[in-house]
C-alpha positions as CSV (number, residue, x, y, z in Angstrom):
1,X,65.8,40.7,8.1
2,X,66.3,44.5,9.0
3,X,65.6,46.7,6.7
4,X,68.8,48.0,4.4
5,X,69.9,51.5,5.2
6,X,69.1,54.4,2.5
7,X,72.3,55.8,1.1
8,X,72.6,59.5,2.1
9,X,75.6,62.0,0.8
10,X,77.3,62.5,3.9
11,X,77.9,58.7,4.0
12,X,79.7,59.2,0.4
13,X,81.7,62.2,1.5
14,X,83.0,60.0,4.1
15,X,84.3,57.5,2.1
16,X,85.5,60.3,-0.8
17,X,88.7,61.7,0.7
18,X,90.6,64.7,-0.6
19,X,93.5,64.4,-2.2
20,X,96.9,65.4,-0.7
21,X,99.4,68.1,-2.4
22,X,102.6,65.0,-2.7
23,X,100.8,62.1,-3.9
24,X,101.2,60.6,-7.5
25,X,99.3,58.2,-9.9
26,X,100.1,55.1,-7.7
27,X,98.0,57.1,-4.9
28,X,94.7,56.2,-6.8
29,X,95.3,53.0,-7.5
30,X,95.4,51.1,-10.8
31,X,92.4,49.4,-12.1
32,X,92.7,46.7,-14.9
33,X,89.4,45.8,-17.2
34,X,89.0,43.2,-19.2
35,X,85.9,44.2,-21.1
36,X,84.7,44.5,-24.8
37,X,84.9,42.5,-27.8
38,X,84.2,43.2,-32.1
39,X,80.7,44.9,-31.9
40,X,80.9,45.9,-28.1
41,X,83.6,48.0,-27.8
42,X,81.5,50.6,-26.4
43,X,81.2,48.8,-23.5
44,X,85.0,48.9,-23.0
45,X,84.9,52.7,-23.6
46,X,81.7,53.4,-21.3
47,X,83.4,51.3,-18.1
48,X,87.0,52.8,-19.0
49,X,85.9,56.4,-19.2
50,X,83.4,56.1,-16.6
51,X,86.7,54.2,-13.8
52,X,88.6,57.7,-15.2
53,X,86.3,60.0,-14.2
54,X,85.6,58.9,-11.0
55,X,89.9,59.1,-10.0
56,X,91.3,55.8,-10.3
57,X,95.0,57.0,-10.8
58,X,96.2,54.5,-13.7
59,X,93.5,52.4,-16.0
60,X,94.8,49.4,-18.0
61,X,92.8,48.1,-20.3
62,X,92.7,44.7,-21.8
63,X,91.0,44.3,-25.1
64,X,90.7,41.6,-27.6
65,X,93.4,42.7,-30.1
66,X,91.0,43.4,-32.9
67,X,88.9,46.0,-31.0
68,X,92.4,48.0,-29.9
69,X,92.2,50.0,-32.9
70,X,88.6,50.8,-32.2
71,X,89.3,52.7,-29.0
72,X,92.9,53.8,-28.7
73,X,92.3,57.1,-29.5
74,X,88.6,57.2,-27.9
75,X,90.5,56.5,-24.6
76,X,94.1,58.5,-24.6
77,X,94.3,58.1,-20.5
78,X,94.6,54.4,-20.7
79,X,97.1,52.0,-21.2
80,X,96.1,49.1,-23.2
81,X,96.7,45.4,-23.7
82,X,95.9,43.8,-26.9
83,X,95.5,40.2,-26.1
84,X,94.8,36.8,-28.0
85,X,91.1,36.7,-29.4
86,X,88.6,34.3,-30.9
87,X,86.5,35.4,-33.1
88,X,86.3,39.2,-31.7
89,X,86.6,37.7,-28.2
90,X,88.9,37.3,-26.0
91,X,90.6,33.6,-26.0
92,X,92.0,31.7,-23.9
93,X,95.4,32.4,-24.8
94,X,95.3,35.7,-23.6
95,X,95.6,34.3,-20.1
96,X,99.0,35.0,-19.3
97,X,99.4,38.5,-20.5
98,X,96.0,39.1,-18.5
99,X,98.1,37.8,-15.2
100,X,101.1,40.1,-15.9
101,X,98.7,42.7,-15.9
102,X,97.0,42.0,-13.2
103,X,99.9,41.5,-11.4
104,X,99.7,45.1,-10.8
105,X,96.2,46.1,-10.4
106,X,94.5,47.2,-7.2
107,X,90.9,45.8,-8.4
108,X,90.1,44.4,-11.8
109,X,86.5,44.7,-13.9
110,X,85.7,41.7,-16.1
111,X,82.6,41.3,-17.7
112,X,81.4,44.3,-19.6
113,X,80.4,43.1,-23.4
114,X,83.0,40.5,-23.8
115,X,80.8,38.5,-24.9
116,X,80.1,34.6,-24.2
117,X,81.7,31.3,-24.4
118,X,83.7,28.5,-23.2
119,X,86.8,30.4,-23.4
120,X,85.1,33.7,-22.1
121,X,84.3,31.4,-18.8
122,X,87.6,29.8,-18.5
123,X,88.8,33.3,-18.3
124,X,86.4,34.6,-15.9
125,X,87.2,31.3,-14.2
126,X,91.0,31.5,-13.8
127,X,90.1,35.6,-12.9
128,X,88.4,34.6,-9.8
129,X,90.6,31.7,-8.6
130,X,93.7,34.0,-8.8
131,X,93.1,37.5,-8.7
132,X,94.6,38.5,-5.2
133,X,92.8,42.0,-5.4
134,X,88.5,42.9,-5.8
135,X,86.9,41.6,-8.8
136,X,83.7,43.3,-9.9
137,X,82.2,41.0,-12.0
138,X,79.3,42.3,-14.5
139,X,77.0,41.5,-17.8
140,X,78.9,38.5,-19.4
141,X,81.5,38.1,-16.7
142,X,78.7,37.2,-14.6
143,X,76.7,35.1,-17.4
144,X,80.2,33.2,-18.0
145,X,79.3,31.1,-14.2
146,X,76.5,30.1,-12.2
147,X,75.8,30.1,-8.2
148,X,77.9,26.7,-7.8
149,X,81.6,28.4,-9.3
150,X,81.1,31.1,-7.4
151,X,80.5,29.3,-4.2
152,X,82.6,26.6,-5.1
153,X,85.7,27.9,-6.8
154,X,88.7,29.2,-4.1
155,X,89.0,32.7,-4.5
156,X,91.8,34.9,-2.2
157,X,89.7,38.3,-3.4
158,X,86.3,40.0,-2.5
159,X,84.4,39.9,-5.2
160,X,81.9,42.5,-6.7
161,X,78.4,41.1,-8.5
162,X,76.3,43.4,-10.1
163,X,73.2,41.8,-11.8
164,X,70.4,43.2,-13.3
165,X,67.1,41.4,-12.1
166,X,67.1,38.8,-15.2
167,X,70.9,38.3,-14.5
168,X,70.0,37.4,-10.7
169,X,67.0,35.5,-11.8
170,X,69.1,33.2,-14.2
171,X,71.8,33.2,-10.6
172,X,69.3,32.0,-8.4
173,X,66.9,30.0,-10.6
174,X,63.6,31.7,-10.2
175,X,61.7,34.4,-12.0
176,X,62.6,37.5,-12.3
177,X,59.5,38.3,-11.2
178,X,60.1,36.5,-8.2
179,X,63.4,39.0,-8.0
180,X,61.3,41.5,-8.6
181,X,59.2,40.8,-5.7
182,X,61.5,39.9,-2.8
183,X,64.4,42.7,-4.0
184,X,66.2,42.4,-0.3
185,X,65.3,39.1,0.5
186,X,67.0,37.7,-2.8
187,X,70.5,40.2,-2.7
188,X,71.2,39.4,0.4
189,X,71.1,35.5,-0.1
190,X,73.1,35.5,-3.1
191,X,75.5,37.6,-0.8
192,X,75.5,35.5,2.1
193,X,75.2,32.2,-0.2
194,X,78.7,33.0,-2.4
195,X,80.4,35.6,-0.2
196,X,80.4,38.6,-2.1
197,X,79.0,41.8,-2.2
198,X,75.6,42.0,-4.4
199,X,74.8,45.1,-6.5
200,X,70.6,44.3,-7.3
201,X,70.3,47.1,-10.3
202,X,67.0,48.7,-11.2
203,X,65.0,51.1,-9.2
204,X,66.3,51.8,-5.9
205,X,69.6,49.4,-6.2
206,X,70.2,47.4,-3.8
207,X,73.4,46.6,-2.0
208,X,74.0,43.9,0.5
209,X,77.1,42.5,2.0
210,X,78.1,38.9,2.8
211,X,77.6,39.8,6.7
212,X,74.2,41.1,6.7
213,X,74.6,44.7,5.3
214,X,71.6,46.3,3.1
215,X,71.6,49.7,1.6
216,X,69.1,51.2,-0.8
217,X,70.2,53.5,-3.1
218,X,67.6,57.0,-3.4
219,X,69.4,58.4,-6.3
220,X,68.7,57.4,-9.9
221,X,66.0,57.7,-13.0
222,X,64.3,56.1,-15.8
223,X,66.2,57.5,-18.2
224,X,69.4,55.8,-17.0
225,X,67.4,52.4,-18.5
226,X,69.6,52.0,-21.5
227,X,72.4,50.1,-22.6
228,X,75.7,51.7,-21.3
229,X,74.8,52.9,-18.6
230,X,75.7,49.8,-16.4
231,X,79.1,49.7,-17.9
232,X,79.5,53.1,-16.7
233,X,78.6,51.9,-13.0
234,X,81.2,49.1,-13.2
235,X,83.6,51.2,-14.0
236,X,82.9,53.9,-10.8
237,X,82.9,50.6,-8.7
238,X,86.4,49.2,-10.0
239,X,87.7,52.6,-9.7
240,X,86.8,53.3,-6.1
241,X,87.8,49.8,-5.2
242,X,90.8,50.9,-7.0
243,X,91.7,53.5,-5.0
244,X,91.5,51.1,-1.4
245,X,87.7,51.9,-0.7
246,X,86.3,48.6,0.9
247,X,84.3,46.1,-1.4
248,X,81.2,47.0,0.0
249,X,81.9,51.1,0.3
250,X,82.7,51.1,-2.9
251,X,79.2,49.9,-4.2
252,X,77.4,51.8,-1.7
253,X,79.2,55.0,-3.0
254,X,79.9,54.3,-6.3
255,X,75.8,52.7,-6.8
256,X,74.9,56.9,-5.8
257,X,77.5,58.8,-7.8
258,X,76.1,56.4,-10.7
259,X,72.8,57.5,-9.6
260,X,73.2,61.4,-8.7
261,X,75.6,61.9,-12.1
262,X,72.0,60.6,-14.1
263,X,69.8,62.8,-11.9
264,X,71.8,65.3,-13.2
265,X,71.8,64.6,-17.0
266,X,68.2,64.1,-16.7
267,X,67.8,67.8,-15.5
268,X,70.1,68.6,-18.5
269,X,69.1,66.3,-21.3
270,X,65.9,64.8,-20.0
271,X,65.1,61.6,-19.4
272,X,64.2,60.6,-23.3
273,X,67.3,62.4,-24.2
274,X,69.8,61.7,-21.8
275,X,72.6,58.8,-22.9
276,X,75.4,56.9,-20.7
277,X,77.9,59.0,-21.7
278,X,76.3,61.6,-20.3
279,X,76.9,60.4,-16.9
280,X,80.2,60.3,-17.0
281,X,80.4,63.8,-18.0
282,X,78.5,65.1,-15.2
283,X,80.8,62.8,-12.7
284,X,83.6,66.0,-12.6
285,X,80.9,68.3,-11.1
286,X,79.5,65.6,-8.4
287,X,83.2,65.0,-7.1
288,X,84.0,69.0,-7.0
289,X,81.1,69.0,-4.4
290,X,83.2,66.6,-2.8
291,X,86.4,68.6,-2.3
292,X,85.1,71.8,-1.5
């Protein structure tokens, strides 16, 4: 096994292109979420505001319709689908007004605090058997399934993991110590073993592709080890997937922005004092260096 490349700016400056004087919203892609439910609507804000910031062109978002209210005017860029709930959650029923949505996304986010259930995995489910664009799957989206669905289930669409270690751990069936230890070793066989592109969070992320591909990511702090701030980072991914970077560039890329935007806000806020939201805000300043 060689080892994975290290992430370096001028490899994200290659995949960040400038942005030409006659294109239009539909340029940038539209990315469609399907995050949050009644006491994690934060999670829907963080991943919406954090796919804004980093130039997806339109965001819809789908919400359970109770938690709607909750961040309509926290998010004025979006456009929002209130859909069927459970409980707070999203149900089953909201199935087909997720697929007319979807109908017109370029890459789609599912996952991020919409909690857990039978009907939060036969949504997750029908997601990944008939989405035709990427799918970064995260937090409960990747809780909803195991190993075998996503090896198993047909899917026409790269998909996206991003696990923290106990998420992998639970994947895989081992420790997460035993994550901890063999970091490469274990990313890229969940890769290779279900086809998709495998975002290992923690220090020094690990990408690794379904062919082989490793990259470690230098950027990145301690203080980014709160809740949030992997919402934030599914966001970034959906929206450069969004805008027609490859599955695997856009985690490379969007893993560092994730990472250099809290290097940032740990200069500014420190690493105690520093919160998710934070990131987002210092996202502007990372991309101007970008375009100059």
């Amino acid at each position: 096994m060689n080892q994975p490349i290290i992430t370096t700016k001028e490899y994200v400056a290659g995949h960040i292109l400038p942005r030409t004087a006659d294109s239009h919203k539909g340029t940038y892609g539209t990315l469609l979420t399907l995050c949050g439910s009644y006491g994690m609507a934060g999670a829907a804000l963080l991943c919406a505001r954090g796919a804004l910031r980093s130039g997806v062109g339109l965001l819809r978002a789908a919400v359970p319709q109770s938690v709607y209210p909750l961040l309509v005017e926290a998010i004025p860029e979006a456009v929002f689908h209130a859909v069927a709930e459970r409980d707070g959650c999203f149900s089953a029923a909201a199935i087909p007004a997720i697929d007319e949505a979807l109908a017109t996304a370029d890459a789609v986010v599912v996952g991020c605090g919409m909690g857990r259930g039978e009907e939060q995995t036969a949504l997750v489910r029908h997601i990944l058997t008939h989405s035709t664009v990427p799918v970064i799957l995260d937090a409960d989206g990747i809780n909803a399934i195991s190993p075998h669905i996503l090896a198993e289930e047909t899917r026409s669409a790269p998909l996206i993991l991003t696990p923290h270690p106990g998420e992998m751990a639970r994947l895989l069936d081992v420790s997460t110590a035993e994550v901890q230890a063999n970091r490469q070793m274990v990313a890229c066989r969940l890769a290779r073993e279900v086809g998709a592109v495998v975002v290992l969070k923690g220090h020094r992320t690990l990408i690794a592709s379904p062919d082989g591909e490793a990259a470690e990511n230098p950027t990145g702090n301690p203080g980014m080890a709160t809740g949030g701030s992997g919402d934030v980072l599914a966001g970034i991914i959906g929206s450069l997937a969004a805008q027609g970077l490859a599955p695997y560039a856009a985690a490379v890329c969007g893993v560092y922005l994730h990472g250099a935007a809290g290097d940032v806000a740990a200069a500014r806020h420190s690493e105690h004092g520093m919160l998710p939201t934070d990131l987002i805000e210092e996202l502007g300043s990372l991309f101007l260096q970008f375009e100059k």
